[in-house]
C-alpha positions in Angstrom: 98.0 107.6 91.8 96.8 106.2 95.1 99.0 104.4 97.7 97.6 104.3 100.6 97.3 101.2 102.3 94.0 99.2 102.9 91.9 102.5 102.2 89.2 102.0 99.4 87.8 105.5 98.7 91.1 107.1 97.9 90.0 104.9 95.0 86.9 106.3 94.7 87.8 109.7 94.8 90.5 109.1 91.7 87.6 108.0 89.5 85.9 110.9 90.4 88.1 112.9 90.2 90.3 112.2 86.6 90.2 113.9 83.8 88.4 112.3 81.0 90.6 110.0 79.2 93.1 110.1 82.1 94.7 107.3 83.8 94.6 106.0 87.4 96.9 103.9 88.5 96.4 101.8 92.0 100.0 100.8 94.3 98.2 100.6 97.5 97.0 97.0 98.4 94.0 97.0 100.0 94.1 93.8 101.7 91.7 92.3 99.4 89.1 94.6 99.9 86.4 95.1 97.7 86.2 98.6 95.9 82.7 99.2 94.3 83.3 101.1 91.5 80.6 101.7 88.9 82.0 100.8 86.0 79.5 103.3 83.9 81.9 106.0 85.2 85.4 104.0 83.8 84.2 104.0 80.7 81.9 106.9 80.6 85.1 108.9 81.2 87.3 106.2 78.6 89.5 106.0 81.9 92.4 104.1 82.0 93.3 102.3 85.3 96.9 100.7 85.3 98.2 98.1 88.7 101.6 98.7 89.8 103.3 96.3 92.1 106.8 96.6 93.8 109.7 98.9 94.1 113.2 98.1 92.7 116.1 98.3 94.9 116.8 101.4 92.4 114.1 103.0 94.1 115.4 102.1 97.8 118.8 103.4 96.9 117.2 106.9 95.9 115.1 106.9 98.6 117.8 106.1 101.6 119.7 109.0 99.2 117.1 111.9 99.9 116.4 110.5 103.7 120.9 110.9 104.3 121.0 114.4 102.4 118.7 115.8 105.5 117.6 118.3 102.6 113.9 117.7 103.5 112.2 117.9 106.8 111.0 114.4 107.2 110.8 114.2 110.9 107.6 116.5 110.5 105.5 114.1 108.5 106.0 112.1 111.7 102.4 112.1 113.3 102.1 108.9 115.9 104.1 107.1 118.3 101.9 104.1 119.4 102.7 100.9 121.5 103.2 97.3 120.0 100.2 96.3 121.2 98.2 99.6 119.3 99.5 98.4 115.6 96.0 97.6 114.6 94.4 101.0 115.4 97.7 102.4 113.6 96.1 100.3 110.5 93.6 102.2 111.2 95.1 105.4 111.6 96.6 105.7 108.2 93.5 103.9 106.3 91.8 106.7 107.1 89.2 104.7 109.2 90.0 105.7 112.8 89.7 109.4 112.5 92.6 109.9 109.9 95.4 112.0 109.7 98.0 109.7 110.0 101.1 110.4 107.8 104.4 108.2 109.6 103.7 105.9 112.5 106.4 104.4 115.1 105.6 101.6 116.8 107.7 100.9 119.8 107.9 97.7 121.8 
């Protein structure tokens, strides 16, 4: 499953890295980025890829849920603070394209 946002080779990797006959399925937009995938390797591999698209307020309820029971550390997943005027190299950040390692970003005014 990939999620990440506007990075292409987490896409990549997941075709290399299925099983045969497994599925991939794609719920990070990519800001219309192209992905060049061979296609010899989709089928090849008979994989499956599946789009996914939105999050119910189901979803929202669990997650504000977990975040209130303070059961999980969040906080350390917490990797940047970065200005208003940085928000583009944040982009960056957590595409993987500006040296990575992003996880959670703040962006204060």
């Amino acid at each position: 499953m990939d999620v990440s946002a506007f990075a292409t080779q987490p896409v990549l990797d997941a075709v290399a890295a299925v099983r045969p006959g497994g599925t991939i399925v794609l719920a990070g937009i990519k800001g219309m980025r192209e992905v060049p995938i061979v296609s010899d390797q989709v089928i090849l591999k008979n994989l499956r890829i599946q789009g996914m698209l939105g999050v119910g307020s189901w979803a929202y309820s669990q997650a504000i849920r977990v975040i209130a029971s303070h059961r999980y550390p969040l906080e350390e997943m917490h990797t940047h603070t970065l200005s208003i005027d940085e928000v583009e190299r944040g982009m960056r950040l957590l595409s993987g394209e500006d040296g990575g390692g992003a996880i959670h970003i703040t962006v204060k005014a």
